[in-house]
N, C-alpha and C positions, 0 to 999 in steps of 0.2 A: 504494500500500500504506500501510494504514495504522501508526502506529507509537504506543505509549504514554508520558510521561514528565509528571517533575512538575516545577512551577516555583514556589516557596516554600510547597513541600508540596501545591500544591493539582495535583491530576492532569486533564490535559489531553490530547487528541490530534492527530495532525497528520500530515500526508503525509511518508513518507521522502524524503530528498533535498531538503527546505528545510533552512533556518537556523535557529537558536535564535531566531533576532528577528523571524523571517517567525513562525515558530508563536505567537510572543507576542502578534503584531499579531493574529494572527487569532483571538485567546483573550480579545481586548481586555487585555493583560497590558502594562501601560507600561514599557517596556525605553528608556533616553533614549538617542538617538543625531541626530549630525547629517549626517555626509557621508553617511550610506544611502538610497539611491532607487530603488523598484525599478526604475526606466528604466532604471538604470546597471549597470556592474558593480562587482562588492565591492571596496572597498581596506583596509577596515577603518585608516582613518587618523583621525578625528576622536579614538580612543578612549576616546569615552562607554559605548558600550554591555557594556563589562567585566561581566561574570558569573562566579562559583564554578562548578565543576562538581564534585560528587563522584567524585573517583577522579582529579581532577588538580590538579600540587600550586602551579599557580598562576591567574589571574584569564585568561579566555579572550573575544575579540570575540564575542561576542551575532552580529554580519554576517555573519563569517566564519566559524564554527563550525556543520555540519552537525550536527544532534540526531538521535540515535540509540533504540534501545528502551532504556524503563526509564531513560532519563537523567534525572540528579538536579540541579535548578536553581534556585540561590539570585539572584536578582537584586536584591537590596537588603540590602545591612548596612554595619557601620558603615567597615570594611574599604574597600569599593567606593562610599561615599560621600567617602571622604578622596581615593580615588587619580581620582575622577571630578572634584574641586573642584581639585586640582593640574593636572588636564588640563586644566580650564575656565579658568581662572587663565592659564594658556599661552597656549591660543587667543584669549583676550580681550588679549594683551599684543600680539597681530599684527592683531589689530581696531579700527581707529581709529572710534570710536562717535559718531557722527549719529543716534542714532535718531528725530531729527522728521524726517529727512530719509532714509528709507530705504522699502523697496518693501513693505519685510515689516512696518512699523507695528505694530500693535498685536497681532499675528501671532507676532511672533519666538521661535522656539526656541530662542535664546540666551540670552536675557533671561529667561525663562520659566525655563530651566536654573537661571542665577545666581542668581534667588527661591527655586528650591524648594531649592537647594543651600549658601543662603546666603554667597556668595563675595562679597570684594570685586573689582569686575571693573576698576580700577584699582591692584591688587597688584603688577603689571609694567610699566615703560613701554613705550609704546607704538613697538616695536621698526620699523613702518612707515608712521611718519607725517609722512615725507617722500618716500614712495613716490607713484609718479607715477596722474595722473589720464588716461585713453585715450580721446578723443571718438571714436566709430564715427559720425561725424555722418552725414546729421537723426538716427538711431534708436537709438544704444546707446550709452549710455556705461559705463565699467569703471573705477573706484576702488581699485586696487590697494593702497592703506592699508587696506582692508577686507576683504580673501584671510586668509580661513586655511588655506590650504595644501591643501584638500578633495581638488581637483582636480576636481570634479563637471564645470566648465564645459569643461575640458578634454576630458573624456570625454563629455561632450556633442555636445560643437564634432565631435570625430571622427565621433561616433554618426552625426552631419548628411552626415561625410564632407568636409566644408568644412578644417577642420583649423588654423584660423584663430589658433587661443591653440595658445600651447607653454611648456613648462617650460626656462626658461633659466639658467643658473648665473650670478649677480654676487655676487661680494664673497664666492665660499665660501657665501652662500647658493642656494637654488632659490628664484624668483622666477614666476610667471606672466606672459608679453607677450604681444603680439598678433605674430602674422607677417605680415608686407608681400607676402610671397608667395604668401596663399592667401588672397585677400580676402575679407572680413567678406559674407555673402550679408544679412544682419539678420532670418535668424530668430528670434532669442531665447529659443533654448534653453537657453543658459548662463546667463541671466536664472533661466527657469524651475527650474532646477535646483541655484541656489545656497541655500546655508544661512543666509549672511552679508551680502546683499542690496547684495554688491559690485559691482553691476550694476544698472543702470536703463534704464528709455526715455529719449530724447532728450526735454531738457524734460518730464520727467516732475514736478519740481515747481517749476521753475523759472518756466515757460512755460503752464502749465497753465492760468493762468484769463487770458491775450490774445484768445483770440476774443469774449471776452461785453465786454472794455472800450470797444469803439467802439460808442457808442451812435446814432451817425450811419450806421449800417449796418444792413441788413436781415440779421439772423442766421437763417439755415436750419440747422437740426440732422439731420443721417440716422444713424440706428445699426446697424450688423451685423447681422445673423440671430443668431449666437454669443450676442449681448449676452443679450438675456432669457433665458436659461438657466444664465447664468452669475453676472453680479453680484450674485444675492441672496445669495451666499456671503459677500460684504464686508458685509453687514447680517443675519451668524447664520443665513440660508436654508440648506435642501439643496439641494447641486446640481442641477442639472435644474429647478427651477420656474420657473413662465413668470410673468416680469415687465414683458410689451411694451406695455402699458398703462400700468403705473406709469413703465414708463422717459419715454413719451410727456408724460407729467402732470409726471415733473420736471425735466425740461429747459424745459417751459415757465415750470416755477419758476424755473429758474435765468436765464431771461430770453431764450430762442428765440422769436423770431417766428413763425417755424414748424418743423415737426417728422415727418418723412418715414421711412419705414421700407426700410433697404438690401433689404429684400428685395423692392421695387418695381423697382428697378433688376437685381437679381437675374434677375428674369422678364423682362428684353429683354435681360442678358445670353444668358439660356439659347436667347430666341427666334433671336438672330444665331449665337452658336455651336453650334447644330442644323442651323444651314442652311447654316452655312462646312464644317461636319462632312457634311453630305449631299451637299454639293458637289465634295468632294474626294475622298468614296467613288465618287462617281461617274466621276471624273475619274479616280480613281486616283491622285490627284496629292500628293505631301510624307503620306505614311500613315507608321505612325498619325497621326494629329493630336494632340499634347499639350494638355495645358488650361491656360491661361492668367492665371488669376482669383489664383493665388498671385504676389505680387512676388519674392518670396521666391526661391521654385522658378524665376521666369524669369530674374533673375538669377545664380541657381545653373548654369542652363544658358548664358548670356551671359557670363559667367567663365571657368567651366570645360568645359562641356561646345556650344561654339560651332558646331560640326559640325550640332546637332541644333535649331539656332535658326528654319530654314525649316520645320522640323514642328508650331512652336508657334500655336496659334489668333491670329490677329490680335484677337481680340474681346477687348473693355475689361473691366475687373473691375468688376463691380456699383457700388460705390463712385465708381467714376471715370466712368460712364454716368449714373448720376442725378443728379452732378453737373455734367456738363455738357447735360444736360436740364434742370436748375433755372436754369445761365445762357442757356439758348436759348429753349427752349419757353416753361419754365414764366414766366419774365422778361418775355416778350412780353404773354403771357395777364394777370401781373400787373399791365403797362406799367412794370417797377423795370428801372432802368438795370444791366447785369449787373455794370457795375466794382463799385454798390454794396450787391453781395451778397456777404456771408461764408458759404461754406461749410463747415461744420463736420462730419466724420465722425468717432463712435464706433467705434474698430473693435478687435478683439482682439489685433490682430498691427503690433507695432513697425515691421514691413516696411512697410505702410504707407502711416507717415511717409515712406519712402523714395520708394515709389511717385509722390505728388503730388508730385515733385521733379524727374520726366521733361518734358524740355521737349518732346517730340514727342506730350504727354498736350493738351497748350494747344490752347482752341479761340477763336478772334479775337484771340489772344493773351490770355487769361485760363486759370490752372488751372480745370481743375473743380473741385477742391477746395481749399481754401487751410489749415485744419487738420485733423489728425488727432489726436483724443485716445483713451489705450486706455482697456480693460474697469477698469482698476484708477482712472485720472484721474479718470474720470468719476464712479465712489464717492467720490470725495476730495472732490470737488467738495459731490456731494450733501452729505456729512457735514462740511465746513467752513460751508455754510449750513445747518446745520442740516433739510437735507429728510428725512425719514423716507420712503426709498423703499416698503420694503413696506405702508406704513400710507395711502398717495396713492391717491386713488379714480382705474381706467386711464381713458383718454383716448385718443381712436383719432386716425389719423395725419390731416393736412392735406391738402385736394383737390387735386384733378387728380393730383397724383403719391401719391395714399394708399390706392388700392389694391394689393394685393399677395395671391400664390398660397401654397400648402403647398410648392410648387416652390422659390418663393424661399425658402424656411425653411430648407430640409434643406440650404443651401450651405454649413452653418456646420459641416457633419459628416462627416469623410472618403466619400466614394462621394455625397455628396450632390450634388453637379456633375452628376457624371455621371448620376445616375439621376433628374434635372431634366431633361438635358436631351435623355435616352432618351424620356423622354415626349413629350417633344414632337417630335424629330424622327419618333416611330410616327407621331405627328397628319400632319405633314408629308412625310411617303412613302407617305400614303392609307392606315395605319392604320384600326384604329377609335380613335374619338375616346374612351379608356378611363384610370380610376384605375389609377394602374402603381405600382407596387410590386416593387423588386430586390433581395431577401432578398439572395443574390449579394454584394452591392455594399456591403451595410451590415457594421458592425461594427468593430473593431479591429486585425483582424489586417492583417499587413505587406503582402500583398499578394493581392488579391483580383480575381476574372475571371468572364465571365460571356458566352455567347451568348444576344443578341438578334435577334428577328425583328422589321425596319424593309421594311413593306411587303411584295416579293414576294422583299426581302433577308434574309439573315444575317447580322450581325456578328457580331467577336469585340470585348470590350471590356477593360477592365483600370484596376486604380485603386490606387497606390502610397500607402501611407498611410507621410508620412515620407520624407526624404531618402534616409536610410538602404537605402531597398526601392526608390527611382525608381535611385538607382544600379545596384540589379540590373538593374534594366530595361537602362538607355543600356548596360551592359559585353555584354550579352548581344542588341542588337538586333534581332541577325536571326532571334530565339524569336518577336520580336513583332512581324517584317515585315507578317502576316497580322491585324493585327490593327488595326480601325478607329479607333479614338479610346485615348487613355489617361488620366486623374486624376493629375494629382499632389497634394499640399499636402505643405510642408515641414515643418510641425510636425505631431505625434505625435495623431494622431486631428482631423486636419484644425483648421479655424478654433476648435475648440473647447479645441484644446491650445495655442493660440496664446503668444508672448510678451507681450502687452500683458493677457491673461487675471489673474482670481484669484492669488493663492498658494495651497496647494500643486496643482500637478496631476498625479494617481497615473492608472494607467489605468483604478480606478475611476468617481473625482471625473469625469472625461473620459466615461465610458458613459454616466453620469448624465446630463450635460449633453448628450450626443448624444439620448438616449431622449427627452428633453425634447423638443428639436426633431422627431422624427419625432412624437409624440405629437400635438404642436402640427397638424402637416400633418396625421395622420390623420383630427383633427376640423373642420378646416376645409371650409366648401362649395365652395370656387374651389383647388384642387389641380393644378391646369395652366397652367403660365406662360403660355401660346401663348391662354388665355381671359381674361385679366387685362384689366378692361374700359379701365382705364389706357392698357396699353397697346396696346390695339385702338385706342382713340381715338387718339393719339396719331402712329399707323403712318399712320391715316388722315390727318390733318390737318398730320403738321411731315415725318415720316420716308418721303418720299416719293416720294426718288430713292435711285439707288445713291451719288450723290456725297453727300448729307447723310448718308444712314446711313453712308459712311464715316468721316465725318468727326467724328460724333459718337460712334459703337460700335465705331472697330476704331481699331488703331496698328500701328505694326513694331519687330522688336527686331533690337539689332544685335548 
C-alpha cells in the first residue's frame, strides 16, 4: 500500500511499513547515517540520521521511525546539524584514525560526514587507543581502536550464525571481543558490514605487493569469476560491468608472466563434482551431497556442524584445481621447475587466504596456490601504479589453461555451482547435450529448490544463499533426506557478496554484479564446462587415472 508524505516540503511516496530513511533512499533524498544496512536489523545507534517530525516535540531516528500518511519531514536544519556534529564528534573520539591504512579509502562515510559537517574530528581524545588489535590469522584482522560501538559486525557475525564477536563489559565500558568458543569460520561479513573499517583482510596492506617482489620466479596470476563484475566499482564503474579483459591486460602490467582465468578451473571443478554427485545418486551413498567450493561454508561445517562433514563433495575449489594444474601439467608442458612458480589468486573472499593454508591441499609437497589477494588488493594495487583499469585495451587469458565456459562464470553467483554443474551432469546421465538455464536456482533469495531431470532421473536440488539459510537446512535434515545435491556459499549472494569484495554491498550492488555474470554466460559460444577444449585436452593427456585425478581434484575434511 501505498502511502503519501513530505520531506522538506517536497512530496514523495513510498510503501507503508518502511522507515523514514528506507523512503528517503528511495527518493534519492540524502538522510546521513552510518550503523544502517539493510542486511541488518535497526539499532538506531550511530544517531546521524535524526529528523523533525511534525506533531512530535523532539528529533526522531530516520532507521527506526516507520513513516506514516501525510507525514511531515524536515531532515536538515540548523537544529539537527548541531546535534549530528556532537554525535560525530563522539564517534570520532572512539575512532582511532588511519585513514591511509583502512579498507574504506577514499570511500569513507565518516570522513565525508566530518566535511560536509565541518567538525573537528580530533575535538575528543581518542578514548580507545590502547585498545587491542585481534589477528583472525591468515584472513581477518579486527582493530578494536576503530569500533564505534555500531554493533553491525556483531549482528552480522550472528546473521552467519557463527556468533564469533560479543559485546563484553570492561572497565564499566561495553567493549566488542572475539569469543574462543565459536570460532572465527572467515567469512567477512563483519568486514563487509562495518562503517569504520575496523576490520581488514589479513595482509591487506601490509602484504599486498610480496608476490610481484621475487623477480627470480615465474608469476602466474588467476582471478575469480566474481572479479570482472565487481572491481570496476573501485575505479567509478557500475556494478555488474564486465572487466575480464582489462583485469587480464593489468596484471600483466603489474608484472604476471602469465595470467589465467578461475573460471578455467571452474569447469573441471564442475566436470569432477557432476560425476562425484552422479555417483552417489546412484549409490545412494552420504545424500545430499553438499558443495564444497566455499572455504568458508566447509569450515562452518568442520567446527560446528561435524556430523554433516561425510556429505560434503571431496572436489577442490576452482582456485585450488588450477593451481595445482599450473604446478603439474601446465609446468611440465612449460618445462619450469614447479618450486619456481608463484601462484597468485584474485579472489573475493578473505576465506581464501585460509583455504591455501590446508596442508592436505599440497601436491609433491607444494601448495597450489601460494597467494591470495582480494577484489579490493588488487585495485590498490592497480591504483598505486598508476594503471587505469577501465581505460587498458582486454587481453585474453594465457594457453593451455585459457580456455574457459559460461559455466565457469556463473560460480561467482549464489545457484551458480549448482546450475554448472546440473548441466553437465544432464550431459553425463545421457542427456541431450543442451544450453541449460535454472531460472529456479538464480536470484537472491534465502533459499531456493528446484527439480531436475538427469537422464531417465529426477532430482531434487536446493541452494542456501548465506549461512544464515544453510542452517535451516543442517537443523531441519531430514526435509532434505530426498534431496540430491545442495549449494551453499557463506556470504550473502554467493562469491559476489564476498568479504574480500568492493565497499559497500546492498543487495542491490550484489544483483548487479550477479546479472553481470549471467549476462556474460549468456553471450558466450562455449556454455558447458564438460566442452571446454582445455579441459578435454587435458582429461586426455595428464588426468588419466583415478589416482591422478584424485590427487589433483579432490581432498577430505575432517
Amino acid at each position: 500500500m501505498k502511502i503519501s508524505l513530505k520531506i522538506n516540503g517536497k512530496k514523495i511516496k513510498g510503501e507503508k511499513g518502511k522507515t523514514i530513511l528506507e523512503i528517503a533512499k528511495e527518493n534519492d533524498i540524502d538522510i546521513p547515517s552510518l550503523c544502517f544496512h539493510p542486511d541488518l536489523s535497526i539499532k538506531a545507534n550511530c544517531r546521524l540520521c535524526l529528523v523533525t517530525i511534525k506533531g512530535c516535540s523532539s528529533p526522531q531516528a530516520a532507521c527506526s521511525t516507520l513513516s506514516r500518511d501525510n507525514m511531515e519531514i524536515i531532515s536538515e536544519s540548523p537544529e539537527l546539524a548541531r546535534l549530528r556534529k556532537t554525535n560525530l564528534e563522539l564517534l570520532f573520539s572512539q575512532h582511532q584514525e588511519e585513514c591511509g591504512d583502512c579498507v574504506w579509502q577514499a570511500n569513507c562515510r565518516m570522513i565525508r560526514l566530518a566535511e560536509q559537517y565541518k567538525i573537528k574530528i580530533n575535538r575528543h581524545t581518542d578514548r580507545k587507543k590502547n585498545f587491542l588489535l585481534y589477528d583472525f590469522a591468515p584472513a581477518l584482522q579486527f582493530d578494536s581502536s576503530k569500533c564505534i560501538d555500531c554493533r553491525n559486525c556483531v549482528d552480522a557475525c550472528a546473521k552467519q550464525q557463527v556468533n564469533h564477536l560479543k559485546i563484553a563489559n570492561k572497565n564499566d565500558l561495553q567493549e566488542i571481543i572475539p569469543d574462543d568458543d565459536n570460532p572465527c569460520v572467515f567469512c567477512g561479513q563483519c568486514l563487509m558490514h562495518c562503517p569504520a573499517g575496523a576490520f581488514e583482510a589479513g595482509g591487506e596492506f601490509e602484504k599486498v605487493e610480496e608476490p610481484l617482489q621475487n623477480k627470480n620466479k615465474t608469476i602466474v596470476f588467476q582471478f575469480a569469476p566474481s572479479i570482472r563484475t565487481s572491481i570496476g566499482e573501485e575505479f567509478g564503474l557500475e556494478p555488474g560491468t564486465n572487466l575480464t579483459g582489462q583485469i587480464i591486460a593489468g596484471l600483466k602490467q603489474l608484472g604476471a608472466n602469465y595470467v589465467f582465468d578461475t573460471s578455467c578451473g571452474a569447469d573441471f571443478t564442475t566436470f569432477e563434482e557432476a560425476g562425484e554427485g552422479l555417483a552417489k545418486i546412484q549409490q545412494n551413498k552420504a545424500l545430499p551431497m553438499l558443495s564444497s567450493c566455499c572455504p568458508a561454508w566447509v569450515r562452518f561445517i568442520e567446527m560446528y556442524w561435524p556430523q554433516f562433514a561425510p556429505n560434503i563433495a571431496t572436489t577442490r575449489s576452482p582456485q585450488v584445481i588450477l593451481g595445482g594444474l599450473v604446478k603439474t601439467y601446465w609446468a611440465r608442458q612449460k618445462n619450469i621447475a614447479p618450486q619456481n612458480i608463484v601462484m597468485v589468486s584474485v579472489m573475493p573472499c578473505i576465506a581464501k587466504k585460509y583455504e591455501i593454508t590446508r596442508n592436505e591441499l599440497e601436491i609433491n609437497g607444494l601448495a597450489p596456490v601460494d597467494y591470495v589477494l582480494t577484489t579490493r588488493e588488487l585495485a590498490r594495487l592497480f591504483k598505486k601504479h598508476k594503471i587505469d583499469l577501465p581505460g587498458l585495451t582486454p587481453q585474453t587469458p594465457d594457453d593451455i589453461l585459457g580456455d574457459y565456459s559460461g559455466s565457469g562464470v556463473i560460480y561467482g553467483a549464489s545457484g551458480g555451482v549448482m546450475e554448472s554443474a546440473l548441466r553437465t551432469a544432464c550431459f553425463l546421465a545421457g542427456g541431450r547435450n543442451k544450453k541449460m538455464e535454472i531460472a529456479g536456482l538464480r536470484g537472491q533469495q534465502g533459499l531456493k529448490t528446484a527439480e531436475i531431470g538427469l537422464g531417465k532421473m529426477k532430482v531434487k536440488v536446493a541452494v542456501a544463499n548465506g549461512l544464515e539459510n544453510a542452517v535451516e537446512i543442517l537443523k531441519n535434515f531430514e526435509k532434505f533426506k530426498d534431496f540430491a545435491c545442495i549449494e551453499v556459499m557463506a556470504c550473502p549472494g554467493g562469491c559476489i557478496g564476498g568479504g574480500g569484495q568492493p565497499l559497500s554491498s546492498t543487495p542491490q550492488i550484489r544483483k548487479a554484479r550477479a546479472d553481470g555474470l549471467y549476462s556474460i554466460d549468456a553471450k558466450m559460444p562455449l556454455r558447458l564446462a564438460h566442452e571446454n577444449p582445455a579441459l578435454k585436452k587435458i582429461y586426455q593427456e595428464f588426468l588419466t587415472s583415478e589416482e591422478i585425478r584424485k590427487k589433483i581434484c579432490h581432498t577430505e575434511y575432517k
